[in-house]
Legacy VTK file of the C-alpha trace (Angstrom):
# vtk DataFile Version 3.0
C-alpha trace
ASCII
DATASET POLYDATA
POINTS 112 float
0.000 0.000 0.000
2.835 2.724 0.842
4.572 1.694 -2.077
1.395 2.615 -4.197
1.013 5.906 -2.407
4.639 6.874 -3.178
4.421 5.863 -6.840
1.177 7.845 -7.516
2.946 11.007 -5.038
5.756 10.911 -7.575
4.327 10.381 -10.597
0.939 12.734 -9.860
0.855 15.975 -11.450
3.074 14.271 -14.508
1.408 15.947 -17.595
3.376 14.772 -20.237
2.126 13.943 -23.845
2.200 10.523 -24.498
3.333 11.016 -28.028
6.786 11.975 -26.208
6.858 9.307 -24.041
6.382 5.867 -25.845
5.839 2.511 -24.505
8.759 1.118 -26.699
12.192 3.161 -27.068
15.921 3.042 -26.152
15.242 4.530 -22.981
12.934 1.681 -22.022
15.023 -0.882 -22.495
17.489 0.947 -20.368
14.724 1.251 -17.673
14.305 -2.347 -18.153
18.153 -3.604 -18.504
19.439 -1.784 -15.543
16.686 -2.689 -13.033
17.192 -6.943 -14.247
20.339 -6.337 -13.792
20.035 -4.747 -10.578
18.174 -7.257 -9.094
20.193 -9.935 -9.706
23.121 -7.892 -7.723
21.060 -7.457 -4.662
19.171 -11.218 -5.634
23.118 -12.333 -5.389
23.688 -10.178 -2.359
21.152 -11.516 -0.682
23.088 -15.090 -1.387
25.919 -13.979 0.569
24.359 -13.623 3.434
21.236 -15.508 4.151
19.984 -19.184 2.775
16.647 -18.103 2.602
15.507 -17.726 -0.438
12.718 -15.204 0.198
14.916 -12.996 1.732
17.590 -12.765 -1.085
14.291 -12.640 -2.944
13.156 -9.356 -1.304
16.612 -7.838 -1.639
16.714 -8.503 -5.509
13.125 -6.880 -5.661
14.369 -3.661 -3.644
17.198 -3.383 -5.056
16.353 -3.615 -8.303
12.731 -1.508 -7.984
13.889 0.221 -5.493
16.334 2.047 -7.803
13.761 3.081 -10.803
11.315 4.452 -7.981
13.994 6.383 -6.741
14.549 7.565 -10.689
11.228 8.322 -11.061
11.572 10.377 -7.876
14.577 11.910 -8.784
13.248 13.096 -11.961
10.198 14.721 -10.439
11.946 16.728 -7.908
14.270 17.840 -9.957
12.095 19.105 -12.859
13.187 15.975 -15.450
10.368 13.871 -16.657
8.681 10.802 -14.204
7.166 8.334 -15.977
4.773 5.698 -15.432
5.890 4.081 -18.251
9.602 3.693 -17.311
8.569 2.829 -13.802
6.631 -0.137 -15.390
9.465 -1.123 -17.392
11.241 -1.097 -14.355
8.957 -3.650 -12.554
9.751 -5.860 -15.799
13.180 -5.643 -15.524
13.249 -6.056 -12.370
10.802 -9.782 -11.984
13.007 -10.691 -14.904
16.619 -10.287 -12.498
14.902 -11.647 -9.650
13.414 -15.129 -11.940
17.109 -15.703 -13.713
19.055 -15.094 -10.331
16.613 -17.976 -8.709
16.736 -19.987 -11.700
20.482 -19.635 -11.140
20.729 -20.152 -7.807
18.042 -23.217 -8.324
19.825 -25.030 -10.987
23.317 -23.738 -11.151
24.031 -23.731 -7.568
22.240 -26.412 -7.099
20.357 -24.529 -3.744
17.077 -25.957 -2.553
LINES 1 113
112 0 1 2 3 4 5 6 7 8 9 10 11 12 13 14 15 16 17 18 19 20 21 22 23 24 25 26 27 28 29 30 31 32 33 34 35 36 37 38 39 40 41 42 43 44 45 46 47 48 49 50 51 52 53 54 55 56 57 58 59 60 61 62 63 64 65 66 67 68 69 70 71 72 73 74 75 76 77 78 79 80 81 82 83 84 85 86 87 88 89 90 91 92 93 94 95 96 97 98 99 100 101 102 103 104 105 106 107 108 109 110 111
């Protein structure tokens, strides 16, 4: 629930044209590689430190989320341009790190 409320706080007001902010586009897939990419760092993390796996879980999510909210956050305090878009290309991005680092640590690792 308080991470809804912050998302809509951030990204309320935003009245961009959506002709300048597309679904698809280079900055997207930025949005999306650095947040999978992310969360398999804090996923990984997580490893290091605790074997249970809904922990490193939970660190892979806010790590890798936890970054593009802050973005998005960034970008409206400071006059750039939030989006709703990039934030849910973030959320892709980031259950994409967080599947491949289990996977990993599943298969690879051989981890129960």
């Amino acid at each position: 629930m308080v991470l809804v409320l912050i998302v809509a706080t951030v990204l309320a007001g935003d009245a961009r044209a959506q002709g300048r902010d597309p679904w698809l586009g280079r900055d997207k897939a930025l949005h999306f590689g650095a947040s999978a990419g992310l969360a398999l760092v804090g996923y990984g993390a997580g490893a290091l430190v605790t074997d249970r796996t809904e922990a490193r879980v939970a660190l892979g999510v806010g790590v890798g989320f936890g970054a593009g909210l802050a973005k998005e956050m960034y970008d409206r305090r400071s006059g750039g341009d939030p989006s709703l878009r990039d934030l849910t290309w973030d959320a892709a991005g980031t259950a994409v790190g967080v599947v491949v680092a289990w996977l990993l640590d599943r298969y690879v690792f051989r981890r129960p």
